[in-house]
Each structure stands twice: as C-alpha cells, then as structure tokens.
C-alpha positions as CSV (number, residue, x, y, z in Angstrom):
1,X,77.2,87.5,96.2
2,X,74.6,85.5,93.8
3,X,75.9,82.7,91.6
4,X,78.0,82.6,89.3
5,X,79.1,80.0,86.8
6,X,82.1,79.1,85.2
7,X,84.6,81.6,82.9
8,X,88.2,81.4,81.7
9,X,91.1,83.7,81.6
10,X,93.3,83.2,78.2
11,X,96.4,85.0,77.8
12,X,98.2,85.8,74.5
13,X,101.2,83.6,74.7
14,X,98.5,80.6,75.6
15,X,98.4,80.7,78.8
16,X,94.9,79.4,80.8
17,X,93.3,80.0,83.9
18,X,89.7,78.6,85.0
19,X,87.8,80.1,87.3
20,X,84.3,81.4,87.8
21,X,82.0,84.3,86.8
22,X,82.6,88.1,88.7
23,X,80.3,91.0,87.2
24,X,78.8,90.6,84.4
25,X,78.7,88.1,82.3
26,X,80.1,87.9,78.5
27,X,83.4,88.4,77.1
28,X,85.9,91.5,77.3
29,X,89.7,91.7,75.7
30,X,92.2,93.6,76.3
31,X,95.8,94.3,77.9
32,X,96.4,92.1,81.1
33,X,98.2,94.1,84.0
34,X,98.6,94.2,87.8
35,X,98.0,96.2,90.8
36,X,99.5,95.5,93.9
37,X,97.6,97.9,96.2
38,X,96.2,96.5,99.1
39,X,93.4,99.1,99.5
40,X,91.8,101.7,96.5
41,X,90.2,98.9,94.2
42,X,87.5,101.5,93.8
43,X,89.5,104.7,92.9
44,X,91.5,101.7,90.3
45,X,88.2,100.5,88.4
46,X,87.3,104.1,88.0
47,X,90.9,105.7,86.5
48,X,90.4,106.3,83.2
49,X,94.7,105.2,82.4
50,X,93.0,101.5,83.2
51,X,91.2,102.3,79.3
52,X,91.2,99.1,77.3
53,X,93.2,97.1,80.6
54,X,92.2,93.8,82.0
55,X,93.6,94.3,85.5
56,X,94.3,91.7,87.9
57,X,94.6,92.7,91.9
58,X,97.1,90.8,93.6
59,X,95.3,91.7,97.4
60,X,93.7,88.0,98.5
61,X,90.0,89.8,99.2
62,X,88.3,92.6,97.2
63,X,85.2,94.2,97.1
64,X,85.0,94.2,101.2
65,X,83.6,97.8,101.5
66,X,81.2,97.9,98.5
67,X,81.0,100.6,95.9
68,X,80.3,104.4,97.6
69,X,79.5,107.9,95.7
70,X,82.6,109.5,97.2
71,X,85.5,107.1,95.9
72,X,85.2,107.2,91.8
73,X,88.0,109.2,90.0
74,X,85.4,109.3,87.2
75,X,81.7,108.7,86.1
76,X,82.7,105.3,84.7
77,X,84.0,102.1,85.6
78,X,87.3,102.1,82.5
79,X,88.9,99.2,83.1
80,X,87.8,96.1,80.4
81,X,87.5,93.5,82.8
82,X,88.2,92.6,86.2
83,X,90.5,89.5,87.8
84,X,90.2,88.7,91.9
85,X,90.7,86.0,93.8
86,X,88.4,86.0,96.5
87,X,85.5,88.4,95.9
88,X,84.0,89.7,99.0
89,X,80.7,88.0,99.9
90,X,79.2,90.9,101.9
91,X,80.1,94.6,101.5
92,X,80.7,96.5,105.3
93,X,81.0,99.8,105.3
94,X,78.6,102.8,106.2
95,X,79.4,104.9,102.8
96,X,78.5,101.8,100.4
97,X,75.4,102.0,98.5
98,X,75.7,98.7,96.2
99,X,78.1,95.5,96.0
100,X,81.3,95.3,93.7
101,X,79.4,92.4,92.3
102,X,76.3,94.6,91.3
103,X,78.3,97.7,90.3
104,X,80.4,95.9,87.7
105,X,77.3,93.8,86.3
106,X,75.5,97.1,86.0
107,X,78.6,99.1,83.9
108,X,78.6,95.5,81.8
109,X,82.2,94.9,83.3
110,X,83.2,91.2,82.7
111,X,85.5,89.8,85.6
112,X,86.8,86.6,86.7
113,X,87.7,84.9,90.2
114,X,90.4,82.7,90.6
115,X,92.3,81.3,92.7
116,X,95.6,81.5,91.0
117,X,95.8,85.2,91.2
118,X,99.7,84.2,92.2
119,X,100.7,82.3,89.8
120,X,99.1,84.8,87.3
121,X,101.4,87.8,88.0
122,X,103.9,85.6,89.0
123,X,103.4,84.7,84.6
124,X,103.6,88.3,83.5
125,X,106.4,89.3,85.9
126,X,108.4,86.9,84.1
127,X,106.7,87.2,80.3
128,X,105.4,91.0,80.6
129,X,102.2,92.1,79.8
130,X,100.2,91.2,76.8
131,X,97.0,91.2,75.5
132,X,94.4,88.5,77.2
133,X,90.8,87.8,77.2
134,X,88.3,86.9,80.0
135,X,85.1,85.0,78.6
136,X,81.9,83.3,80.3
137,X,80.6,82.4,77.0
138,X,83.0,80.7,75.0
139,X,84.5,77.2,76.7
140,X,87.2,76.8,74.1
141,X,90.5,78.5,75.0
142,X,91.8,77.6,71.5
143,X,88.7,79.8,69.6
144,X,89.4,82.4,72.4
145,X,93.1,82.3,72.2
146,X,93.1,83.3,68.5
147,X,90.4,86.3,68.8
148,X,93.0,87.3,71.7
149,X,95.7,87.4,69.2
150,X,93.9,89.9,66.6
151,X,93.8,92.2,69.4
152,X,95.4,95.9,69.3
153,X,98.4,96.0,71.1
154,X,98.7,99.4,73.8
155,X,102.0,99.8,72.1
156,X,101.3,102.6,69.3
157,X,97.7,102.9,70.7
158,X,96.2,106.7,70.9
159,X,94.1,106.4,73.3
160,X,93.4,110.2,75.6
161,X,91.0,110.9,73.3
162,X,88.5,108.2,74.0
163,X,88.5,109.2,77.7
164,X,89.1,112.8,77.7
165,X,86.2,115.3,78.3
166,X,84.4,116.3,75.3
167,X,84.2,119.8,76.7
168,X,85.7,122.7,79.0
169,X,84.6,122.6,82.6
170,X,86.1,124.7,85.3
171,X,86.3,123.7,89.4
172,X,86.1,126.1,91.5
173,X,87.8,125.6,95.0
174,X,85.5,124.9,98.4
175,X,83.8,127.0,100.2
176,X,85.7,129.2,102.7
177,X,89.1,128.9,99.6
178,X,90.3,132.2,98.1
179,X,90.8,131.2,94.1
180,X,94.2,133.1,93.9
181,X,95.6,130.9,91.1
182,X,93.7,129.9,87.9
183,X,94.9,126.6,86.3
184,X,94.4,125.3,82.8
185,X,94.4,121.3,83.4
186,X,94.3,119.1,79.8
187,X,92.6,115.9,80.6
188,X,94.5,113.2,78.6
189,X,92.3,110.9,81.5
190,X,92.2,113.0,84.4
191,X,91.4,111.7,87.9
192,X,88.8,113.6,90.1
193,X,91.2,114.0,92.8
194,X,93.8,115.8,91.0
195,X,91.7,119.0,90.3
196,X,90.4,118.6,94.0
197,X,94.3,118.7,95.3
198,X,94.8,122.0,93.5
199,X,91.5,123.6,94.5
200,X,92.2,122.5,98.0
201,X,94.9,125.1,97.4
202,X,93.6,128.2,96.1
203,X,93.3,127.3,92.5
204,X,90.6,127.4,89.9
205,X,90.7,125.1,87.9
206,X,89.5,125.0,83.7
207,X,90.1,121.9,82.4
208,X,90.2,121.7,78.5
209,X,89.8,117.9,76.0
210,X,93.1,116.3,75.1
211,X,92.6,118.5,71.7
212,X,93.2,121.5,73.1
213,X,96.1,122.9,71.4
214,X,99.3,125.9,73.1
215,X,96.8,128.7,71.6
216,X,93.7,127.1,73.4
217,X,95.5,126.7,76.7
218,X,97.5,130.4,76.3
219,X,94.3,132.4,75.6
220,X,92.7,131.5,78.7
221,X,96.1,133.1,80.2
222,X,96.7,130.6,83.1
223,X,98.9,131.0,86.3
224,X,99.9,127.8,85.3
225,X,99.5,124.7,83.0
226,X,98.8,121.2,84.2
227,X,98.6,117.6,82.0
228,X,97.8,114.5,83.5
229,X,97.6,111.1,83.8
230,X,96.0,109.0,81.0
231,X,96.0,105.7,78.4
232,X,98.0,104.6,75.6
233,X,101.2,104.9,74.1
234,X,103.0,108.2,74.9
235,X,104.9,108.0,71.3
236,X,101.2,108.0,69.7
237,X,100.4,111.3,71.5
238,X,101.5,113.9,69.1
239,X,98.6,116.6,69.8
240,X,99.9,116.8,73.3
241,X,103.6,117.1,73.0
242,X,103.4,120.0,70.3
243,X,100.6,122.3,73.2
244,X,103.3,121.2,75.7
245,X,105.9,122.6,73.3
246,X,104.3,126.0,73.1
247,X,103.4,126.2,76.9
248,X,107.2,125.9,77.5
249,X,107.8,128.6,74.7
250,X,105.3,131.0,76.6
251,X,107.4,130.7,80.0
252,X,104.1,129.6,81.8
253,X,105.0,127.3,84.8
254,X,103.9,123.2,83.9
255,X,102.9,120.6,86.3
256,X,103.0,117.2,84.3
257,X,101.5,113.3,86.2
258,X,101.8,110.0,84.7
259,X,101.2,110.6,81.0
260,X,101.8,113.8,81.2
261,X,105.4,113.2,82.6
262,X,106.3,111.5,79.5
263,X,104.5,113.9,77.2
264,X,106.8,116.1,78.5
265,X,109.9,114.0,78.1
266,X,109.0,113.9,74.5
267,X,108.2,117.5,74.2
268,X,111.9,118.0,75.6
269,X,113.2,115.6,72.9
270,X,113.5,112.4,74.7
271,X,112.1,108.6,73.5
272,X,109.4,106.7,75.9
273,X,109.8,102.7,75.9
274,X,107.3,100.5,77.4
275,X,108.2,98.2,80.6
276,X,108.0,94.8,80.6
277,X,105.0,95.1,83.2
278,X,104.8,98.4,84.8
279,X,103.9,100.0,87.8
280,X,100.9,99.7,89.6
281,X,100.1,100.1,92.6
282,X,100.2,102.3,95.8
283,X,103.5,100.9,97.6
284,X,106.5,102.1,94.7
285,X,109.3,103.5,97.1
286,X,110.9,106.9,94.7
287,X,114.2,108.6,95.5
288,X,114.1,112.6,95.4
289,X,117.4,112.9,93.5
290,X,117.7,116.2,94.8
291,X,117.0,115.7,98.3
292,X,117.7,111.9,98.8
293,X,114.2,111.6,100.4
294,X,112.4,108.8,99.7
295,X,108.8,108.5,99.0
296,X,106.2,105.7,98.8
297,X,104.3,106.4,96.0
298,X,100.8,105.6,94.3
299,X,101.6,104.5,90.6
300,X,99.8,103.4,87.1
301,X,101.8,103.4,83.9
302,X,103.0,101.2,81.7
303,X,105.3,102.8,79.8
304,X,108.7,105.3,80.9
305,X,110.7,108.1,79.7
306,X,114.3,107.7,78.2
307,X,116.4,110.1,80.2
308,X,119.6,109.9,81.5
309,X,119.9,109.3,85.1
310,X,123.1,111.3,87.9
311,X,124.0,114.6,85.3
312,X,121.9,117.2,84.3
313,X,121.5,116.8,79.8
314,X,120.5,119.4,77.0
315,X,116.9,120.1,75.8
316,X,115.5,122.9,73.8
317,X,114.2,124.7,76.1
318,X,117.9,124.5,78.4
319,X,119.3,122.4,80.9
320,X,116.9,119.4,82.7
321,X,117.7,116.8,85.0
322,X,115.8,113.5,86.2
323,X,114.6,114.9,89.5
324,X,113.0,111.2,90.7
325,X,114.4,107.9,90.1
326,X,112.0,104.2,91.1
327,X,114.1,102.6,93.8
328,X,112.9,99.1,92.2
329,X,114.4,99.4,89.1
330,X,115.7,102.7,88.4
331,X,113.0,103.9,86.0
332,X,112.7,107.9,85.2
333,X,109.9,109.1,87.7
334,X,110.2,112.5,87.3
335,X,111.9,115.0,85.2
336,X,112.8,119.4,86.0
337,X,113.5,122.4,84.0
338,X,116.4,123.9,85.9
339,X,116.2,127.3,82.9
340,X,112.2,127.5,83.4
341,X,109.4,126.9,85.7
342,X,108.3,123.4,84.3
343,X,108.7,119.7,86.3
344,X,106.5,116.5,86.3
345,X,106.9,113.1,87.7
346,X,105.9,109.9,86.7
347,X,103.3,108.9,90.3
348,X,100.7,109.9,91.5
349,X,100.7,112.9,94.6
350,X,97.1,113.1,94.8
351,X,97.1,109.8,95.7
352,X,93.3,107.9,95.2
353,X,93.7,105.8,96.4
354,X,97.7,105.8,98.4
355,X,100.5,107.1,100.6
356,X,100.6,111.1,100.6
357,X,104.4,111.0,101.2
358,X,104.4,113.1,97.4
359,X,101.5,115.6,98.0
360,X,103.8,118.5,99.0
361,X,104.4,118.5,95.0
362,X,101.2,120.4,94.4
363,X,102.5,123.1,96.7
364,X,105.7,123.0,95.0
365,X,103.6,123.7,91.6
366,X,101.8,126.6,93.9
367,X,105.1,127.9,94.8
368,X,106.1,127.8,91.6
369,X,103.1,130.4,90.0
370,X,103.4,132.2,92.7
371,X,106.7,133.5,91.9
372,X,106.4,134.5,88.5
373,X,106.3,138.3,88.0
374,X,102.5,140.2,87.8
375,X,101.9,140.7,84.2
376,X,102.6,144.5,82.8
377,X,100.2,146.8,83.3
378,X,98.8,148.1,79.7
C-alpha cells in the first residue's frame, strides 16, 4: 500500500477518531454503520443497500485478497466511505486484479484506517447509528462536525431509485438450465447473486426499475414476482408497496429480501421502525418459527417490520404470521401469507458474501410457482 497521510473520523453526536488516509483522498458524509463479517468486504462495498453508508468492518485485517471481476454484486463501489483498521499491505489471491487501496481511489471512495475500530462500534452499539463524516482535507473536527450535522438523515430518505436500473434487462439461466419459470424481479438495489440463485434454478429472470408499477410487472405475466434488497427508509417507499399491493390482488406467488421484506409488511398494513444499529453482517443466527430450525444468516438493514411475533394477525389480503424471528433480539425476519402464495424474510439466502444455511428459500419460492394451476386455455 503507498502512503497515506493523515484523516479524521467525526461523528454526529461529536465524537472523534484520528487515523490515516485509505482510498482516495477528500471528504465523504454519510450514515455510519457496521459489519461484522469476517470475510465478503468485497461483495459489502459493492451492495447497492450500503447507498449513502459510511461502513466500518469490525474484522482486524481487510483488503487481504485484493479486488477480483467475479465478487462485485454491482458495477459500482455504493458505499460513501470506507473505515478499517489494518488495511492489507499486499493482496494474495490468484483471482485479484488490483488492490483494495487502488480500487477505492479509482471509484473516488474516501476511507480511513484506524486503530480504534473497537471502540468505534463499541460507540454506536451503545448511541446507534448516525450520520458521520470522514475527511483528509479538513483538520478541524469542529468545521467538520457542523457540515456533519446538516446532513440528511436515512430516516425518511427515498432512496431505490438512485440505485435501481434505469432499464429492463432479463437473465437468462446457464448453459445446460431449462428456463421453466420466468420471474419479474424489481430492483429497489438488487444484488447480482440474487438473479444468479434463481437462474441457477430454472428461472428467467426480467428485472424491471423500482418504478415499475402492478400493471408493469402483471403484463409481462410472470410465474412469479420477486422485490429485493435495497436503501432507505421503507416508510418513504410508496411506489413499491402500492405494485406489491396489486401483485397480491392478482394471486401471483411473491418472493420479498431485505427491503422488500418490509415493503411487504407495509403493503399488508403493518409500520417499519428503524433499529438502533442494525444488522450487518454474515453471522445473525434466525429461528424458523415454523420448524424451530435455526439458521446463520447473511444480513444488511437497518430498519424492521412491526409485526406481532407467536399468533398468526389479520391483513387484507387474509391471515399472516411472522415466519422468522432474530435470535439476538427478536426482530421480524421474515413474514408468510398463510391465504396466498406470498412470503419474504428480512436476510439474505443468496448469501454474497455468507452462510447458505437459508438458500433452500429459493426452492421454496420455486415450489411455490410451481404449484399454481396452468393458466386457462383461450
């Protein structure tokens, strides 16, 4: 790694850490979070729900296998800057093409080492997440501190739209797969991987900008309907909820991930809230309520639906039940239809990068097209 001077780290409630220079230089603002996974740092830079995030990885050493064509969950790096502790000083591995260093100067990512990458989540465990700043420019942290402060907070922010494709694309599956299933996925921030998991199983995939409305998703009459993960405040996400709406109205079987969990919990009637700090990370043990099985999921969200957990409740569209529960602090991981073919849950089973304890979902969602009765012959 080449030289790097000095930068700061200044969080909204005042809070300052010194350390030196990782990417490229500057200054970058947005919401500080964590991740705890120990591996994936890669497939994290390059998930578009990290939009307008400062994240910090708690893992000692990053950057140790470089930067490879085969990892990225997009064409971009999303997050707005980057916080390790000890950056790799070589890269080893026989895929990487580049450094972490040269990757993140190149996509004008700002980033920070420092060696109190502890005491930093320790800090937002205990105060929550908020809005920060990482700058190599400006030496004050009282000038810095009050630009941090005019910030947007996520809460309220619309954000799918800024990451979303601007246009349809379809993915077909690999060579050698039968496409028995077509899927309509909406990007609200989608991660490569996710279409990949579904092609992987017999399934073409279209998938159609966060705009696309029940009428755009309907006329392309899909075996099934998938939303996924993506940024911002579920509550801001109007567009979305009323498209899932009419999917449920049409009877087509839904797959929801991450955002799309709680666009559904809206679309079904219930509130979102945002945690103190989240979830993130590929080590978040989840209880199949149904089952008892536990899982070890791959996670990224910082906000949660409102449901109630242990009976079945009401929604307009019938009777629904919490079908996964976070075995950290009970937080709504997953929600089922028990009247229509419709479920989502609040992880990640395609998992880029984590455990594949959850990837039988995406044959549940198979299962579930597969049953519904052929369409009448006209």
């Amino acid at each position: 790694m080449s030289e790097h001077g000095s930068a700061i780290l200044v969080l909204e409630d005042g809070r300052v850490f010194h350390g030196r220079s990782f990417g490229a230089t500057g200054e970058t603002f947005g919401e500080i979070v964590f991740n705890t996974g120990m591996t994936g740092y890669q497939e994290t830079l390059t998930d578009p729900s990290y939009h307008r995030q400062i994240v910090a990885m708690t893992a000692p050493h990053i950057g140790n296998t470089g930067i490879n064509d085969d990892d990225p969950e997009s064409g971009r790096i999303w997050v707005a800057g980057y916080v390790v502790r000890e950056p790799a000083r070589i890269s080893s591995s026989w895929r990487a093409r580049g450094t972490l260093d040269e990757e993140l100067r190149k996509q004008g990512v700002v980033g920070i080492a420092l060696t109190g990458t502890r005491a930093l989540t320790r800090h937002l465990r205990d105060k929550g997440v908020m809005r920060a700043a990482i700058s190599t420019t400006e030496t004050a942290p009282e000038a810095l501190l009050s630009r941090v402060r005019q910030q947007p907070p996520m809460a309220g922010a619309d954000l799918a739209g800024e990451v979303s494709t601007g246009r349809a694309y379809e993915v077909s599956p690999p060579e050698g797969v039968e496409a028995r299933l077509h899927v309509v996925a909406v990007d609200l921030g989608i991660k490569s991987m996710t279409p990949q998991r579904l092609t992987e199983r017999g399934c073409r995939v279209t998938v159609l900008p966060s705009t696309a409305t029940a009428e755009d998703i309907l006329a392309l009459d899909p075996d099934g309907v998938f939303f996924s993960n993506g940024p911002g405040d579920p509550a801001a996400a109007d567009g979305p909820v009323a498209a899932v709406r009419g999917v449920l109205e049409a009877g087509k079987p839904f797959f929801g991930i991450c955002f799309g969990n709680q666009i559904l919990g809206r679309a079904l009637g219930l509130g979102t809230y945002k945690l103190t700090f989240g979830h993130r990370g590929v080590n978040q043990p989840v209880l199949d309520t149904r089952t008892g099985k536990v899982a070890i999921t791959s996670q990224n969200h910082g906000f949660a639906v409102d449901a109630p957990i242990g009976e079945p409740f009401d929604t307009p569209y019938g009777r629904a039940e919490v079908s996964h529960v976070g075995l950290n602090d009970q937080v709504v991981e997953g929600l089922r239809l028990l009247e229509r073919p419709a479920f989502s849950v609040q992880f990640h089973p395609e998992a880029a990068a984590g455990p594949h304890d959850a990837a039988d979902l995406f044959d549940a969602f198979v299962d579930l097209m597969s049953a519904q009765p052929a369409p009448a012959a006209k």
